[in-house]
C-alpha positions in Angstrom: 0.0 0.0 0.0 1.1 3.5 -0.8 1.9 5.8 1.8 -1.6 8.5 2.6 -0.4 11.7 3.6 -2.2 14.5 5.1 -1.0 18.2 5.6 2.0 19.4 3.9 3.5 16.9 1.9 7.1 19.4 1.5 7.2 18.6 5.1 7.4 15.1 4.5 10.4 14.9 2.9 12.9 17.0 4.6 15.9 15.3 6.2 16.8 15.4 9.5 20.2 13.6 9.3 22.3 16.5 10.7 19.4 16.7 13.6 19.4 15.0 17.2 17.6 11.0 17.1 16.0 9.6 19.7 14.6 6.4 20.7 11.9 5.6 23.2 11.8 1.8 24.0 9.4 -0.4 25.5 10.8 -1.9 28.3 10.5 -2.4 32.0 9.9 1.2 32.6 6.7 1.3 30.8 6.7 4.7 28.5 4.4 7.0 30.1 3.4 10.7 30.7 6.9 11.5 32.3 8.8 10.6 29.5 7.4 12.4 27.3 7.8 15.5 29.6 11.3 14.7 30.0 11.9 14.3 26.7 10.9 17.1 25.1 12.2 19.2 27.8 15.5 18.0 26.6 14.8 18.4 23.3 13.6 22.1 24.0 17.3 22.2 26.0 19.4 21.3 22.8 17.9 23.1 20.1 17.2 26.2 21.8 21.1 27.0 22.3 21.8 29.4 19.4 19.2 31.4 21.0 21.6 31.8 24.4 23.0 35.3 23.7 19.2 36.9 23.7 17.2 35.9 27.0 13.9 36.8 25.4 14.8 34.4 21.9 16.0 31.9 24.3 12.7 31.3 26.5 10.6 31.9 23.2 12.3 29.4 21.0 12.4 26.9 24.5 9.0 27.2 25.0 7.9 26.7 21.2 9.9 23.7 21.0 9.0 22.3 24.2 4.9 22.9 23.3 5.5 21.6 19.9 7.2 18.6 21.1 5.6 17.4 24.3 2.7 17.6 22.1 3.5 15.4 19.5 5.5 12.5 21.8 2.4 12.9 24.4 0.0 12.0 21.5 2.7 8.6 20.4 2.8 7.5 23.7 -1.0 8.2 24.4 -2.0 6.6 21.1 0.4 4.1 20.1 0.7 0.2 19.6 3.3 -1.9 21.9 7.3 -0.9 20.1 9.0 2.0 19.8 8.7 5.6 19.5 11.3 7.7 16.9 12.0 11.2 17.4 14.0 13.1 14.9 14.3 16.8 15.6 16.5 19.5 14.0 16.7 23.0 12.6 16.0 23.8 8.9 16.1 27.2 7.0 14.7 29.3 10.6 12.5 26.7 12.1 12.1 23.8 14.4 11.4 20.4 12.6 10.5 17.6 14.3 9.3 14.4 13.3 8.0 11.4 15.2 6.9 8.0 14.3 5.5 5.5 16.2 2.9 2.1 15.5 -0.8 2.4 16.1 -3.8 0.4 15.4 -6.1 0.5 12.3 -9.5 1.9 14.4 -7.0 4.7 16.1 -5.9 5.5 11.9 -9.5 5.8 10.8 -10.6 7.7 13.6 -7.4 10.4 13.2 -7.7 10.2 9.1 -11.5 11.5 9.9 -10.4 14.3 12.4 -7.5 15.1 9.6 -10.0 15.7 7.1 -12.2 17.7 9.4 -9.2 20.2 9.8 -8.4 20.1 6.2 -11.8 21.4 5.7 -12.1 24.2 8.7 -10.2 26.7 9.6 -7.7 25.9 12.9 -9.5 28.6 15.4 -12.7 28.4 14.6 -12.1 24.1 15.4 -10.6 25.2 18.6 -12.8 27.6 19.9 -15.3 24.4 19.0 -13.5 21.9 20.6 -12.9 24.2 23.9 -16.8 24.6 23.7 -17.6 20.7 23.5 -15.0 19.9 26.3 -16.6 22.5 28.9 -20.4 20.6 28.1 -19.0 16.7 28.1 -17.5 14.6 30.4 -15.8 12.9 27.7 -11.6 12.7 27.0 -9.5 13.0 24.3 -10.2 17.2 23.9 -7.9 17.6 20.8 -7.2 20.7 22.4 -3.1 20.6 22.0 -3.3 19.8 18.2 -5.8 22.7 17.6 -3.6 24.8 19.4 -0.8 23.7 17.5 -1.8 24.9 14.4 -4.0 27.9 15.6 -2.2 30.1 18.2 1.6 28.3 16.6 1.2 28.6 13.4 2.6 25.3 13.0 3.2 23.7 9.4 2.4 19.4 10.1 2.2 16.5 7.8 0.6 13.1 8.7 1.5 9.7 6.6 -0.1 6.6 7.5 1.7 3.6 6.3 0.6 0.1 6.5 3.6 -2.7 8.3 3.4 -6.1 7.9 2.4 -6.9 11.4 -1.3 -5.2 10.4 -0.3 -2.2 12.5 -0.2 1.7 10.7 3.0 3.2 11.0 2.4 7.3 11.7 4.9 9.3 11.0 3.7 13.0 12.1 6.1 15.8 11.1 5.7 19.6 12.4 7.6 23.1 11.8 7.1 26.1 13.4 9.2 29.4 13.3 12.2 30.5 15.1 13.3 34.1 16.0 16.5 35.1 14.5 19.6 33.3 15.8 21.5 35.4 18.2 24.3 33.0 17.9 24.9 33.5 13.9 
C-alpha cells in the first residue's frame, strides 16, 4: 500500500540527518506521561542553544519547541501500539522540525484520518474555539485541544503519513515546523 499523507507533503520529505535522534523503547519502565515531559524538555534544551545570547529568543524558542514537542510525543505515547517511538528533531532554514513515528492500530488511523480531514476542511480557530466549547459541556476525553492549538495560536506547518507494516499495525509518521526568531548565535 502506498503511503496516505495528510498536511504538507514538502514537510514530509525534509531530512533530519544533521538533527538529534532519539529512541523511546518499550521496556520495563513502561513509556508514560513523564517521559514524554522529560523528553521534550530536553529536546527544547538542545535546540534552543543558538538562542543563548538573547534571553527573550532563548525562553521563546524553548517554549515553542518544548509545546511543539511534548505535544506530538504525548500523543505517540497516548495513542500508540506496543514498540518504539522515533523522534527526529533539527533546525531547517529558521524553524524547528520535528518528526515522530511511532505504530498504532487501524480503528485509532480511521478515527485520526477523519479528524485530519475535518481540519483540512475548517479553519484551525474556529475548530478550537469548537473543541474548547464541547470539552466544557461533556465529560468525555480525548479534547484535541493541543493539536488545535498547534496549528492555531503556533502557526505550526504538520504532515501526517499513515503507512501500513506487515504486522497489520499503521506506521504514523507525524512531522511539524514552526518558526524561530533570529539566531543570536549567527
Amino acid at each position: 500500500m502506498t503511503a496516505k499523507i495528510y498536511g504538507l507533503e514538502s514537510l514530509v520529505d525534509i531530512s533530519l540527518d544533521s538533527g538529534a535522534r532519539l529512541t523511546l523503547s518499550d521496556g520495563p519502565l513502561q513509556l508514560g506521561w513523564r517521559h514524554s515531559g522529560m523528553t521534550s524538555d530536553f529536546i527544547a534544551e538542545i535546540m534552543a542553544l543558538p538562542y543563548s545570547r538573547s534571553r527573550k529568543d532563548y525562553l521563546q524558542a524553548h517554549h515553542d519547541i518544548g509545546y511543539l514537542s511534548n505535544e506530538l510525543i504525548e500523543n505517540a505515547v497516548k495513542f500508540r501500539q506496543p514498540g518504539e517511538i522515533l523522534i527526529e528533531a533539527g533546525m531547517v532554514e529558521g524553524s524547528f522540525l520535528i518528526r515522530v513515528r511511532n505504530a498504532i492500530d487501524n480503528a485509532t488511523s480511521s478515527r485520526f484520518q477523519q479528524l485530519l480531514q475535518r481540519l483540512q476542511s475548517r479553519e484551525p480557530g474556529v475548530l478550537l474555539l469548537e473543541q474548547i466549547e464541547t470539552n466544557a459541556i461533556s465529560s468525555a476525553g480525548g479534547s484535541g485541544l493541543g493539536l488545535l492549538t498547534l496549528l492555531s495560536d503556533y502557526d505550526a506547518r504538520m504532515a501526517w503519513t499513515f503507512e501500513e507494516n506487515n504486522d497489520q499495525q499503521i506506521i504514523l509518521t507525524t512531522t511539524a515546523a514552526v518558526a524561530m526568531p533570529p539566531s543570536s548565535n549567527l
